[in-house]
C-alpha positions as CSV (number, residue, x, y, z in Angstrom):
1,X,-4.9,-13.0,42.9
2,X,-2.6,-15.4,44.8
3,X,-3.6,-18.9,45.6
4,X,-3.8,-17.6,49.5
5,X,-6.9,-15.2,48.5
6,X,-4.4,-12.0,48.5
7,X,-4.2,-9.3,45.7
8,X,-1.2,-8.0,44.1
9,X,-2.0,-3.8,44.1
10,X,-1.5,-4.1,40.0
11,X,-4.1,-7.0,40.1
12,X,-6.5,-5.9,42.4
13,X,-6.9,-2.3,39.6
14,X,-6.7,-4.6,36.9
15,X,-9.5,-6.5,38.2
16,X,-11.8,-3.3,38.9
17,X,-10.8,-2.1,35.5
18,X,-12.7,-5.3,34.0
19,X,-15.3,-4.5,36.5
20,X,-16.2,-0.9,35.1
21,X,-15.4,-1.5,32.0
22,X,-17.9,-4.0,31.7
23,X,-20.6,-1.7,32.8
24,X,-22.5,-0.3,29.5
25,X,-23.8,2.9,31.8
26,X,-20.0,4.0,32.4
27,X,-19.3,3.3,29.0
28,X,-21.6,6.2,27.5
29,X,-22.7,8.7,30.1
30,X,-22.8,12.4,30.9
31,X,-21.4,13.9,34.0
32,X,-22.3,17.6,35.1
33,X,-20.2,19.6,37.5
34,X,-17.7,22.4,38.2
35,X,-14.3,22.6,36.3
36,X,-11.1,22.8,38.5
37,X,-7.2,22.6,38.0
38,X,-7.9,22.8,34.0
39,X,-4.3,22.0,32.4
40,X,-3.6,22.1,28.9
41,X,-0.4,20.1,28.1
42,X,2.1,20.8,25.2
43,X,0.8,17.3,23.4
44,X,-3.0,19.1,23.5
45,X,-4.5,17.0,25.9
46,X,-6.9,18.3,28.4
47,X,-6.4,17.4,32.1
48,X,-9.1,18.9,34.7
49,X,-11.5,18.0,38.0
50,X,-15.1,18.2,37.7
51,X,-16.8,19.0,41.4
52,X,-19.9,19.3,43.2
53,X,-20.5,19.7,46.3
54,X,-20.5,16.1,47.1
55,X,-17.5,14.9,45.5
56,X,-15.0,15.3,42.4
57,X,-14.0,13.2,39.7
58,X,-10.6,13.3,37.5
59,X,-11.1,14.1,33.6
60,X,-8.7,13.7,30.8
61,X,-9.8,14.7,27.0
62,X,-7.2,14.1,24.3
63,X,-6.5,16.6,21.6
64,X,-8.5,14.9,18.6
65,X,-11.5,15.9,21.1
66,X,-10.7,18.8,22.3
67,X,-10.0,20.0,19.2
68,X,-13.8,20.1,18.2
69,X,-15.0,22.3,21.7
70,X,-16.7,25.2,20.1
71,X,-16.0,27.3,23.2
72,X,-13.1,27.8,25.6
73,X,-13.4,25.7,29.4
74,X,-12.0,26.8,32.4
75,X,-12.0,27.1,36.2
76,X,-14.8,27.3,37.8
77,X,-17.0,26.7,34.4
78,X,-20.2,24.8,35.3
79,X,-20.4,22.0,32.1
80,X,-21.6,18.6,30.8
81,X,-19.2,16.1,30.2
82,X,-19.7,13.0,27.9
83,X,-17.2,10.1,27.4
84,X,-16.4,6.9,29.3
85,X,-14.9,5.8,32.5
86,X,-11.8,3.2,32.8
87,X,-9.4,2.9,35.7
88,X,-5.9,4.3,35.6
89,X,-4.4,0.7,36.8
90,X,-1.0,2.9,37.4
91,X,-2.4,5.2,39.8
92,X,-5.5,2.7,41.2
93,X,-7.5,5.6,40.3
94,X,-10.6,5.6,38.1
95,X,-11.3,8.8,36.0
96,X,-13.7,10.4,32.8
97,X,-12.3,10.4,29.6
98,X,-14.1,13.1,27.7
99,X,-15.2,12.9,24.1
100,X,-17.1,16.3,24.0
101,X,-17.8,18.7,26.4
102,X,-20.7,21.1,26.5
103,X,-21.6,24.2,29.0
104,X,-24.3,23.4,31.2
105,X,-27.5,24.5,30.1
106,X,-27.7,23.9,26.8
107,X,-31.2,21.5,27.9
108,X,-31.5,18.0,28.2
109,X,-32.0,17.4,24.0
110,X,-28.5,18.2,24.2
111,X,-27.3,16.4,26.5
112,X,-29.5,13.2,25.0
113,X,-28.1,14.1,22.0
114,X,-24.6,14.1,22.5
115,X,-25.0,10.6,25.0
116,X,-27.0,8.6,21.9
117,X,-24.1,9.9,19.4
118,X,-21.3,8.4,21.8
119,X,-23.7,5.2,22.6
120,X,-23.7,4.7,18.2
121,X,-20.5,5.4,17.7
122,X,-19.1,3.4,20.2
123,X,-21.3,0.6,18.1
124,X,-19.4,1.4,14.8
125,X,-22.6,3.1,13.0
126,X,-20.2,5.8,12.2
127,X,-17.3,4.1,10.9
128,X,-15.9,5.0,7.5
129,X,-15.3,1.6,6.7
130,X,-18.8,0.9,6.7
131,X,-20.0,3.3,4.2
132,X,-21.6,3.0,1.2
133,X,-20.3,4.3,-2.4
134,X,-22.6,7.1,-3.9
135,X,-23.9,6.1,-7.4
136,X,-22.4,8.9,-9.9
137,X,-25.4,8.6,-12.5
138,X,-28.4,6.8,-10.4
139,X,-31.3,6.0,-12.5
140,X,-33.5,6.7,-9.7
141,X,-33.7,8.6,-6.3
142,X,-36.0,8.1,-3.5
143,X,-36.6,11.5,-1.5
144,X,-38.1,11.2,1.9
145,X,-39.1,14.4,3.5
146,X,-41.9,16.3,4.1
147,X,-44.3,16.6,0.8
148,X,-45.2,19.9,1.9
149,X,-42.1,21.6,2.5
150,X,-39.8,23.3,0.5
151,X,-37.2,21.0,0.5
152,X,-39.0,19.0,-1.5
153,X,-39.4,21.4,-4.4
154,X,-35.6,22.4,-3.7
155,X,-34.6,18.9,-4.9
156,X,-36.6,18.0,-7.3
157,X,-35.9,21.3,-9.2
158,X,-32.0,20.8,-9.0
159,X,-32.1,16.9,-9.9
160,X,-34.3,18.1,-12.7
161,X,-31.6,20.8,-13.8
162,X,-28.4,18.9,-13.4
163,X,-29.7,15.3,-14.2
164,X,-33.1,15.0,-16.2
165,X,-32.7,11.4,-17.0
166,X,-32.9,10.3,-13.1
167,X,-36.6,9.4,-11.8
168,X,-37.6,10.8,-8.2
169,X,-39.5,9.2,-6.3
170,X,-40.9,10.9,-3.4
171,X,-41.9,9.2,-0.1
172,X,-43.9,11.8,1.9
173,X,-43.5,11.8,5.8
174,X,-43.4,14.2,9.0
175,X,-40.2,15.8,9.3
176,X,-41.4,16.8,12.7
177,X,-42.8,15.6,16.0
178,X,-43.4,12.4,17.6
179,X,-44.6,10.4,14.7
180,X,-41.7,11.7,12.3
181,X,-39.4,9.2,13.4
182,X,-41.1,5.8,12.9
183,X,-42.0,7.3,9.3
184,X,-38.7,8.4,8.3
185,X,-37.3,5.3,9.5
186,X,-40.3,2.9,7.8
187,X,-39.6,4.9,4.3
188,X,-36.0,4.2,4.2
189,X,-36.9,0.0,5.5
190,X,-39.7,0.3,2.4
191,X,-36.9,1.7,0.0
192,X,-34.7,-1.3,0.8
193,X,-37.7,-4.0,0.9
194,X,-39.1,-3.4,-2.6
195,X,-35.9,-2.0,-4.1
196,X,-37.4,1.4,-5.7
197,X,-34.4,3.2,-6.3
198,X,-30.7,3.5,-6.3
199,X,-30.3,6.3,-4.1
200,X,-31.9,7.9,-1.0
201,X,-31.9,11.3,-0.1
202,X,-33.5,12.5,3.7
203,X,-33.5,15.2,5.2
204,X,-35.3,18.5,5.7
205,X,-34.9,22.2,5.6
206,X,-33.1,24.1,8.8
207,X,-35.1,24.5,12.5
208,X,-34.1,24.8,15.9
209,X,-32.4,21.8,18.0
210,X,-36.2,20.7,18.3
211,X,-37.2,21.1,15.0
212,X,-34.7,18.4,14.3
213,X,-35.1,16.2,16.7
214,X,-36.4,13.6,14.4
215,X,-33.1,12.9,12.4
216,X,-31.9,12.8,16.0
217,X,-33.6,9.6,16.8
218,X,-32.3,6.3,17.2
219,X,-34.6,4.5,15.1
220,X,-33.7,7.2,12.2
221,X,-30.0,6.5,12.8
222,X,-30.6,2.6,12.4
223,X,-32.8,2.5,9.6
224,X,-30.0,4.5,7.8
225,X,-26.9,2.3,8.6
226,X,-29.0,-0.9,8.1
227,X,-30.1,0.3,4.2
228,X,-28.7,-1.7,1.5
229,X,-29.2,1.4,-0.4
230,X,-26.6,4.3,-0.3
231,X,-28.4,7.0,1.5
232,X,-27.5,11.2,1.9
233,X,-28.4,12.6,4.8
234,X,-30.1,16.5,3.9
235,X,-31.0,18.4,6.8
236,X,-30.4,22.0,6.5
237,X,-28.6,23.1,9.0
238,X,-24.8,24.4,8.8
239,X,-23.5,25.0,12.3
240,X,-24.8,21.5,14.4
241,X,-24.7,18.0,12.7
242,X,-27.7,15.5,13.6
243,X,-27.2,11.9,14.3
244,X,-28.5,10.9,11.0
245,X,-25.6,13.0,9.6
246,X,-23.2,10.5,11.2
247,X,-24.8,7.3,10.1
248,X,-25.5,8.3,6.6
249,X,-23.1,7.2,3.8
250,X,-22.6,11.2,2.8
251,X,-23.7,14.3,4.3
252,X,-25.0,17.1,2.7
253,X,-25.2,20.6,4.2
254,X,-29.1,21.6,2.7
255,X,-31.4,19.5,1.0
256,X,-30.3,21.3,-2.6
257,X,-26.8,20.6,-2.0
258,X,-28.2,16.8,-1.4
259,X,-29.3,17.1,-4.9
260,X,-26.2,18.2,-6.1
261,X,-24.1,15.4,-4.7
262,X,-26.7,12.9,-5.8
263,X,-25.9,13.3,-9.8
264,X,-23.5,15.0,-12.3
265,X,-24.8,18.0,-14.1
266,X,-25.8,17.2,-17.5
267,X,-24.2,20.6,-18.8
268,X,-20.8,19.4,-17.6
269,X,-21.2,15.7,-19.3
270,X,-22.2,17.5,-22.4
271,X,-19.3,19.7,-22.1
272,X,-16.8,16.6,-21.5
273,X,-18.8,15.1,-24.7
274,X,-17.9,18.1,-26.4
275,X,-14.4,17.6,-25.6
276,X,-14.2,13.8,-26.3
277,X,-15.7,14.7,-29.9
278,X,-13.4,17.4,-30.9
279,X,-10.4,15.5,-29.9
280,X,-11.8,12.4,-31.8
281,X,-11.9,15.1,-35.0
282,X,-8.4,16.1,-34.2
283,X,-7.2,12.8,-34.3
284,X,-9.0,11.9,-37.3
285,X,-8.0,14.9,-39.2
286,X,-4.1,14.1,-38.2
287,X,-4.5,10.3,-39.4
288,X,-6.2,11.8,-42.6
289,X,-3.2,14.1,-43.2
290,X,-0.8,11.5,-42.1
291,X,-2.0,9.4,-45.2
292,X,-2.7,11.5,-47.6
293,X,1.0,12.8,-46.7
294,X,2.0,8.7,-47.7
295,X,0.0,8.8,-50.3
296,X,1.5,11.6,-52.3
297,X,4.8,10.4,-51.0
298,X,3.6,7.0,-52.7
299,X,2.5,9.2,-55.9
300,X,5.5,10.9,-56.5
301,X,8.2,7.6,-56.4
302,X,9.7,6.6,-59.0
303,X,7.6,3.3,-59.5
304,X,4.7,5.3,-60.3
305,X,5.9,7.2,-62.8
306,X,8.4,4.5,-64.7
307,X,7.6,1.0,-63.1
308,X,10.2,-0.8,-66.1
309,X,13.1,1.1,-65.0
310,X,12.2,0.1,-61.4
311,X,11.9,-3.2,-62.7
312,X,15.4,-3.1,-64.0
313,X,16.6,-1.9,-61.1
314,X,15.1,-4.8,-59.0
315,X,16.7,-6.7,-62.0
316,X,20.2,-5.2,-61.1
317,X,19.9,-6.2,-57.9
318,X,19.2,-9.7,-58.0
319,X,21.9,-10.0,-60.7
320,X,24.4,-8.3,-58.0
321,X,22.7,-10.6,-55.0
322,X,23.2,-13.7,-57.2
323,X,26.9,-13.1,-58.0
324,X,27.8,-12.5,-54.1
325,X,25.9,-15.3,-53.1
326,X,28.3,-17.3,-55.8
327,X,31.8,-16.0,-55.0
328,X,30.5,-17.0,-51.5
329,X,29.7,-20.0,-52.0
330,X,32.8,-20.4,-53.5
331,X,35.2,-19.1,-51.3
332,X,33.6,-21.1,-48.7
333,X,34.2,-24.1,-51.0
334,X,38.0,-23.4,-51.9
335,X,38.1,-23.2,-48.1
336,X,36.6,-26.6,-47.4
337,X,39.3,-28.0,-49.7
338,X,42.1,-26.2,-48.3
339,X,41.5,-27.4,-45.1
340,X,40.5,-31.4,-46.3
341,X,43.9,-31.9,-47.9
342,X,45.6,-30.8,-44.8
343,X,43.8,-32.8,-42.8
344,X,44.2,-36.0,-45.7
345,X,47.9,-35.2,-45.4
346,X,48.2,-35.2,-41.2
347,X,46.2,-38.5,-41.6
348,X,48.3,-40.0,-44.6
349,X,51.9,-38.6,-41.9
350,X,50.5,-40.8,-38.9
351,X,48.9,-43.7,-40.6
352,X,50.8,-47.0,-39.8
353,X,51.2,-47.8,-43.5
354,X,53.5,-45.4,-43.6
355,X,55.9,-46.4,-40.8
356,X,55.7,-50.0,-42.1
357,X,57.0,-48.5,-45.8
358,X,60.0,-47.3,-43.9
359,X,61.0,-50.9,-43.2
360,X,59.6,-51.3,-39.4
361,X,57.7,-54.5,-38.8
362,X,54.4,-55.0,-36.4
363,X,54.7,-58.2,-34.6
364,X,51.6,-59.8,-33.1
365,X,51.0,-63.0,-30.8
366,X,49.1,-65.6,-31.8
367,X,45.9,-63.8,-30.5
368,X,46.4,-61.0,-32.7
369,X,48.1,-58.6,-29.6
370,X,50.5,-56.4,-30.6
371,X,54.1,-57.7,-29.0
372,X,55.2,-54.5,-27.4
373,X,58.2,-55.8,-25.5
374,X,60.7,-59.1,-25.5
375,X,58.6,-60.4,-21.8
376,X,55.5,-60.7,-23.8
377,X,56.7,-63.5,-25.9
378,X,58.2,-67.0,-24.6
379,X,60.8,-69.3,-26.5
380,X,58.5,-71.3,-29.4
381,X,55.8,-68.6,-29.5
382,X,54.6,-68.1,-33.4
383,X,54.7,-64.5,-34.7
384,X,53.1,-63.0,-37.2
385,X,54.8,-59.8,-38.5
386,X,53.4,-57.3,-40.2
387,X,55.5,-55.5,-43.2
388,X,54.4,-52.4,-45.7
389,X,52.8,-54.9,-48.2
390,X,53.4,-58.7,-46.8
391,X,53.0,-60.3,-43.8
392,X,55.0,-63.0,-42.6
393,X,55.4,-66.0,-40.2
394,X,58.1,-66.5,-37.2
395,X,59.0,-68.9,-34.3
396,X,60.4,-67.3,-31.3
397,X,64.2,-69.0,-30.4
C-alpha cells in the first residue's frame, strides 16, 4: 500500500494471501461439491471446479497427489476434497489445493480421518526426518494391544520363534471403543516414563473403518511421535493406513509381520555363525599349510643338513666382501692423491714465491701497500722490495 492509502492490484492479493493463509481452518479443511471442467495436464496435475448450487470454487491437485486417488474423478462426480486454500496473487483469485480426494459418501469417519491426517502432517508428525532407528536385537519389547485378542498370541509366538532371547512385555488395553484411545496412548507415555523396554509394538488385528478408529485418534497419534522409544505401528489391515501408521517410526502390515521387523531370526544369525566359523577354519587351515609348507622348505635347506659347509660359505663370503671393501678403499685413496698433487702443483704455479724466483721484485710503501703504479709513490718515499729470498731497502729519486 502507497503512502496515499491506495493499493497496488499485486499488493492488494499479496495482502489477502497473508490474510487466508493465516487462517488455521483454510489451512486443513474439507470441501464437498460437484466436479466440473476436470483437466488433466501433460505434467500430471489435476485442474477442476467443484459446484454447488450456491457457488464454485477452483481446485488444483499436483501429480505426487493425485497419484495416490484410488479411483478415477470426473465431471459431474459428487466428492470430498481435502487440502488447503492460498490465493493465486497472479490471477487475484483464491483456490483449493487438493491433497486427497475422496467420493462423497464414504461417512464422516472418513472425512475426519483424512482432515486430522492433513492437520498432523502439516505439523511434521510424519516427517521422515523425525523418525526413530529400529533396534536390530532389542533386549526387550513392550506390546500393547488387546490381551485378549489374537494378535497378541500372533506376536508373542513369532518373537518367541525368531528371537528367544528378547523379553515381551505386554501392556493389555482396549483396542476398541471410546476408552481405547486414552489407554493406548497412556501405555505408550508409561513405556517412555519408567523405561521398560527398548521397543514398542501397537497395533491390533484387521476391522472395519470403525473398528480402527482408535489408532485413528489424535491422542494415539501424539503419544506415538512424542515416545523416546522407537515404536511399530501393527494394525492389520492391508488396503487403508491409520493415522498411527503415519506417526509411528515403522509400519508393519499385521501384527505378526510387527514381530518380524522387531528382531532378526535366530536361525539366520546361527546360519551367519556358521558361516563366520567355517571361514575362520579355512583360514586357519591355509595359515597351517602355509607354514608347515615353510617349514619343510626350512627342513630341507642346506643349513639343516650340513650347517659347516654353510658356515664356510658365509666364510667365503665375508672373505670376498672384505677384499672389495679393500680395493675400494683403495682406489678411492690412489684417487684422493691423484687429485692432491694436482691441486699442490696449481698452488705451487700461482704462488708468489714463484714469480719472485724468476727475478720480479714486490715493492711496498712504508705502510706495507703494495706499489702498484709510479703515482703511488712521491720523490723520497722509502721502499721496501720484496725478492725470492731477501728483501731490501730503497729511496725513491
Amino acid at each position: 500500500m502507497r503512502d496515499d492509502g491506495v493499493f497496488e492490484v499485486g499488493s492488494l492479493n499479496e495482502y489477502v494471501k497473508t490474510l487466508i493463509a493465516s487462517d488455521d481452518v483454510l489451512a486443513s479443511l474439507a470441501v464437498r461439491g460437484e466436479i466440473s471442467n476436470y483437466k488433466i495436464y501433460p505434467s500430471g496435475h489435476r485442474y477442476f471446479t467443484m459446484k454447488d448450487s450456491a457457488g464454485s470454487l477452483r481446485c488444483v491437485m499436483f501429480k505426487a497427489a493425485a497419484d495416490k486417488l484410488r479411483f478415477k474423478p470426473g465431471n459431474g462426480m459428487k466428492v470430498i476434497a481435502f487440502g488447503r486454500l492460498e490465493v493465486y496473487v497472479r490471477d487475484g483469485a483464491y483456490q483449493l489445493y487438493a491433497s486427497s480426494v475422496t467420493p462423497d459418501g464414504v461417512g464422516d469417519l472418513y472425512a475426519e480421518y483424512e482432515r486430522l491426517k492433513e492437520k498432523l502432517r502439516l505439523e511434521g508428525l510424519f516427517d521422515a526426518s523425525r523418525k526413530k532407528p529400529i533396534p536390530k536385537a532389542p533386549r526387550s519389547v513392550a506390546v500393547i494391544t488387546s490381551g485378549a485378542g489374537a494378535a497378541v498370541r500372533d506376536i508373542i509366538r513369532v518373537l518367541g520363534a525368531r528371537w528367544p532371547l528378547t523379553k515381551v512385555i505386554v501392556l493389555p488395553v482396549r483396542v476398541q471403543g471410546a476408552e481405547a484411545p486414552p489407554e493406548i496412548a497412556g501405555a505408550i507415555k508409561y513405556c517412555n516414563r519408567h523405561k521398560i523396554a527398548e521397543l514398542i509394538i501397537a497395533g491390533r488385528g484387521g476391522g472395519s473403518i470403525e473398528d480402527l478408529q482408535a489408532f485413528n485418534d489424535e491422542r494415539v497419534a501424539r503419544a506415538i511421535f512424542a515416545s523416546e522409544i522407537p515404536v511399530i505401528s501393527a494394525v492389520g489391515h492391508e488396503p487403508d493406513v491409520t493415522i498411527a501408521d503415519f506417526a509411528a517410526d515403522l509400519r508393519a502390515a499385521t501384527p505378526s509381520n510387527a514381530a518380524e521387523l522387531a528382531v532378526p531370526d535366530i536361525s539366520d544369525v546361527r546360519g551367519g555363525l556358521r558361516n563366520i566359523s567355517a571361514r575362520i577354519a579355512r583360514s586357519g587351515e591355509n595359515t597351517i599349510r602355509d607354514l608347515r609348507r615353510r617349514l619343510n622348505a626350512a627342513a630341507g635347506a642346506r643349513i639343516m643338513s650340513s650347517p659347516e659347509n654353510y658356515l664356510d660359505d658365509r666364510r667365503l663370503a665375508v672373505d670376498r666382501a672384505g677384499e672389495r671393501m679393500l680395493s675400494a678403499a683403495r682406489r678411492r685413496i690412489s684417487g684422493s692423491g691423484t687429485r692432491f698433487s694436482k691441486a699442490a702443483a696449481s698452488l705451487d704455479a700461482l704462488s708468489p714465491l714463484k714469480v719472485l724466483g724468476r727475478g720480479y721484485a714486490i715493492a711496498r710503501d712504508a705502510r706495507g701497500a703494495v706499489v702498484r703504479s709510479a703515482a703511488d709513490v712521491r720523490p723520497g718515499d722509502i721502499l721496501a722490495l720484496r725478492l725470492r729470498e731477501d728483501e731490501i731497502s730503497c729511496a725513491v729519486n
